[in-house]
Structures are given as structure tokens and as C-alpha cells.
C-alpha positions in Angstrom: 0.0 0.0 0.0 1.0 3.3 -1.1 2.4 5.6 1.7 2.9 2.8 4.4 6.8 2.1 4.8 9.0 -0.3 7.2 10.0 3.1 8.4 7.0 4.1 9.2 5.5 1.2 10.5 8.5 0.6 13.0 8.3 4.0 14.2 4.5 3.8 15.2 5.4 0.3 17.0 8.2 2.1 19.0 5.8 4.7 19.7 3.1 2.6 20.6 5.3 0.8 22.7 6.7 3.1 24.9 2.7 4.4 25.7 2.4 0.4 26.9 5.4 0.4 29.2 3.9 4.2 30.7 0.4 2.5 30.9 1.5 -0.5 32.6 3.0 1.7 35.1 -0.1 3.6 35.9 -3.1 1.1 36.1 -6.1 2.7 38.2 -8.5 -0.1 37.8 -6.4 -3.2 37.7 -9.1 -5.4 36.8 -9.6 -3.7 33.4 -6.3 -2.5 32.7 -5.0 -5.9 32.7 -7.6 -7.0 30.1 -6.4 -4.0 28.0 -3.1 -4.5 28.7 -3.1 -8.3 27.0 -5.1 -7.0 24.3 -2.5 -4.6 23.4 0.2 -6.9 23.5 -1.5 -9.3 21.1 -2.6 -6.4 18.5 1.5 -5.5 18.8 2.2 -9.7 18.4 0.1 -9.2 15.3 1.6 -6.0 13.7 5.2 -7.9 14.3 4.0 -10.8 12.5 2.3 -8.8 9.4 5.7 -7.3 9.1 7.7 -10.3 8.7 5.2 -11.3 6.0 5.6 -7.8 4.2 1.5 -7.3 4.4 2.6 -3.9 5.8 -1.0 -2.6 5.3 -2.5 -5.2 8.3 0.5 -4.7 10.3 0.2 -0.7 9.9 -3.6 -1.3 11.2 -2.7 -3.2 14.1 -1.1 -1.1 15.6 -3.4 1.6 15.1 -5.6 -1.1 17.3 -3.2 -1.7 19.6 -2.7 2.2 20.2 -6.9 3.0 20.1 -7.3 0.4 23.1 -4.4 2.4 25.1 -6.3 5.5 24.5 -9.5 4.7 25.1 -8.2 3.0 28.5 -6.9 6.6 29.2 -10.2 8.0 28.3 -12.2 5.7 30.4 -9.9 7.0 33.6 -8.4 3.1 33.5 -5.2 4.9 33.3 -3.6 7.4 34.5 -0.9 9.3 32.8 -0.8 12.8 31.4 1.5 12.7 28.1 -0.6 14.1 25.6 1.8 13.7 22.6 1.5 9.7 23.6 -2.2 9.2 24.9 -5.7 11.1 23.8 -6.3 12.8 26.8 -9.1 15.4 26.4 
């Protein structure tokens, strides 16, 4: 797909990756934050995988997944952190 690199893609999973290790970090409701948590991880399992196959499109899209669930954990007061260049605070 036009426009989505290796470059590009690897940059988003580094980004996407470093809002994990924060969230992990600052769980308010442990219960559900753990449930977001594993879904994250398994949206990042898939990106990694769809890049080794070269389907850069999927793998671009999962981590858009993988990156929506981190914010909408923020949003839902589930986490709490205040980096607005990594989450979707307000």
C-alpha cells in the first residue's frame, strides 16, 4: 500500500510501545487495565507478525488497534498518565 513504509510502521510500534510500558505503570483499575493491557500486546504480536510477511498494510492497522485500546483506557480514567503527545487525553 502506497504511503505505508517499514519506516514508518516501525516508528509507530516504538511509539506505541513506549505508551504500553507508561500504561503498565499507571493502572487505576487493575481489573480492566489488565484486560487491555493483553489485548495490546496481542494487537502489537500481530503488527510484528504482518511485518515479517511484508503485508505492511494489516500490520500498519494493528497497531493503530493496539494504540486505540491504550487510549480509550486513558479516556475511560483506567489509566492514568498525562503525556498528551503519547495518549488522547481530552
Amino acid at each position: 500500500m502506497k504511503g505505508i513504509t517499514e519506516e514508518k510502521i516501525r516508528k509507530s510500534l516504538d511509539i506505541t510501545k513506549k505508551a504500553l510500558e507508561i500504561a503498565k505503570k499507571n493502572i487505576k483499575k487493575k481489573k480492566e487495565g489488565e484486560k487491555i493491557i493483553s489485548m495490546v500486546e496481542c494487537y502489537l504480536k500481530d503488527s510484528l507478525y504482518f511485518l515479517e510477511k511484508k503485508d505492511f498494510f494489516n500490520s500498519f492497522g494493528a497497531i493503530y488497534y493496539a494504540h486505540g485500546w491504550l487510549d480509550c483506557g486513558v479516556r475511560l480514567g483506567i489509566f492514568n498518565v498525562n503525556d498528551d503527545k503519547l495518549f488522547t487525553i481530552e
